[in-house]
C-alpha positions in Angstrom: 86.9 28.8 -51.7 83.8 29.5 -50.1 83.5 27.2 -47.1 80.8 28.0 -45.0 80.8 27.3 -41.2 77.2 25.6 -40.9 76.6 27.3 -37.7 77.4 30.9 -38.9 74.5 32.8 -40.7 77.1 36.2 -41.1 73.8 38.4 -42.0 72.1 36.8 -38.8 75.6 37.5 -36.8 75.7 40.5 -38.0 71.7 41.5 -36.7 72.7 40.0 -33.5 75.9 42.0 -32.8 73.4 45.0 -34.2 71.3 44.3 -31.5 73.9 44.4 -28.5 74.7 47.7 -30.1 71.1 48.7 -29.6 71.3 47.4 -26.4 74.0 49.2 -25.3 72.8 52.4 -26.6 69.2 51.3 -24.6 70.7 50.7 -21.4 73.0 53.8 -21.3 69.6 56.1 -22.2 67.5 54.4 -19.8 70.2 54.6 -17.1 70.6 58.1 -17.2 66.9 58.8 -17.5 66.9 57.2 -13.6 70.1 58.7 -12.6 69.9 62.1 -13.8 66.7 63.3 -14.8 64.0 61.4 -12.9 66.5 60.0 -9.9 65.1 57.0 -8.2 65.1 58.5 -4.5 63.1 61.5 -5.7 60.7 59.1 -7.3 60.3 56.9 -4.0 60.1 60.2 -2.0 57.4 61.5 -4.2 55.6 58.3 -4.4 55.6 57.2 -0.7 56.2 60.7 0.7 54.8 60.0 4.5 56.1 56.6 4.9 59.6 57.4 3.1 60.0 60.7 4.9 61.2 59.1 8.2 63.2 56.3 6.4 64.8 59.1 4.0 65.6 61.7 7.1 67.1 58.6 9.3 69.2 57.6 5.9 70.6 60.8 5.7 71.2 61.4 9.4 73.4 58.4 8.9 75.3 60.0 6.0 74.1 57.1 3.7 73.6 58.0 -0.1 71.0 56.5 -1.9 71.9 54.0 -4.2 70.7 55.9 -7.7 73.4 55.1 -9.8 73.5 51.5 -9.2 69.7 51.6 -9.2 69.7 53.2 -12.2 72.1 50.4 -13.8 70.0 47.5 -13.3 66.6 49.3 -14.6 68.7 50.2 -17.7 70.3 46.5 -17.7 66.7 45.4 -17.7 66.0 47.9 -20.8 68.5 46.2 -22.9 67.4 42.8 -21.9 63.7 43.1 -23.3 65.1 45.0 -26.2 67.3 42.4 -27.0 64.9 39.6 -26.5 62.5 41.6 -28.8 64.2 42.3 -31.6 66.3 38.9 -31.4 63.4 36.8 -31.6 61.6 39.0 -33.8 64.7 39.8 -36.2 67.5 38.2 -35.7 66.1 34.6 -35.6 62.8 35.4 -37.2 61.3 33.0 -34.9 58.1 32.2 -33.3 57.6 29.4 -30.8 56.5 29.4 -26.9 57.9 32.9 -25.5 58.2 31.8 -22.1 60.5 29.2 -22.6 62.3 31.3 -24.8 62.6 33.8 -22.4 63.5 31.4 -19.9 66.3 30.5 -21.8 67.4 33.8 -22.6 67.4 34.7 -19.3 70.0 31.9 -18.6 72.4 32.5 -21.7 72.5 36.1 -20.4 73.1 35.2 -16.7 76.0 32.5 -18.1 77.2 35.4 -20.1 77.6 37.8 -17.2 79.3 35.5 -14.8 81.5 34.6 -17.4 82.6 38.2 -18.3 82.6 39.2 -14.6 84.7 36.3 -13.8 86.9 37.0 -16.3 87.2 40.7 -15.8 88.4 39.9 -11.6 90.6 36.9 -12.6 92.6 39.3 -15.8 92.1 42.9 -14.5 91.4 42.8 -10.5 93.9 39.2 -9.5 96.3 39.6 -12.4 96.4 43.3 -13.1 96.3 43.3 -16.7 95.0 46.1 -19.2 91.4 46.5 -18.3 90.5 48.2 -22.1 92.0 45.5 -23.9 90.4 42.4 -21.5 87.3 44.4 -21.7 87.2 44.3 -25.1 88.2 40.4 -25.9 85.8 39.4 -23.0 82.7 41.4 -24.5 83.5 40.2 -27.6 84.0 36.2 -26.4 81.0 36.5 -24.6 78.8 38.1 -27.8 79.9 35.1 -29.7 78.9 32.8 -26.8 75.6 34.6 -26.7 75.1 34.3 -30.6 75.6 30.5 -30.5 73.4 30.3 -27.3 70.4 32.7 -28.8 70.8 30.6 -32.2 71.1 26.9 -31.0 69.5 27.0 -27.4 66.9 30.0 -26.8 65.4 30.5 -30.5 66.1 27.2 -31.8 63.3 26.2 -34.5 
């Protein structure tokens, strides 16, 4: 018995969750390049040297740490966005079609996604004080399903 769920492609799931993988592995590089190697204060200190100078004495005066990892988080989170919309739309749903509407949508599934893990992750772990691993894991793995049907029916829809 070979029922197929008409909404599943499994090789086009299985690109998709490839992807994320990618993504992941994107994000993480990209991250520590800004955080470790090439730290975003340096870079502003080098870049706007006369003008940061002041700012960057008065910040530390005031014992305040530049933000570089968080920084560094949402340039990587960035990464793994465009290198998800790329290779989604180029092969994961092999489709073409008007990119800034695509990318519109995209944008949206992915913002829907994160509320809805973040949400989840402060009602399970942070209210209710349950296993953070194993919520981690089923939320990820709700939301990549969520994502899939969003990417396939939504923001690459032929």
């Amino acid at each position: 018995m070979s029922a197929k769920v008409s909404s599943l492609d499994s090789g086009e799931f299985v690109r998709f969750a490839v992807v994320g993988c990618l993504n992941v592995a994107v994000s993480f590089t990209v991250f520590l390049f800004f955080f470790k190697v090439v730290p975003l204060s340096q870079m502003v200190t080098v870049l706007f040297s006369s003008a940061v100078g002041a700012v960057d004495e008065g910040i530390t005066r005031q014992h305040v740490v530049w933000p570089d990892a968080a920084l560094a988080t949402g340039i990587g989170y960035l990464a793994g966005m465009v290198n998800s919309f790329l290779l989604n739309k180029h092969w994961t749903f092999k489709v073409k079609g008007n990119t800034a509407t695509q990318i519109q949508r995209f944008v949206a599934v992915n913002a829907v996604g994160l509320l809805a893990s973040s949400l989840s992750l402060f009602v399970f772990v942070d209210l209710l004080g349950g296993p953070y691993g194993i919520i981690w894991f089923v939320t990820t793995g709700a939301v990549m399903v969520v994502n899939y049907y969003g990417s396939r029916h939504w923001t690459f829809k032929t």
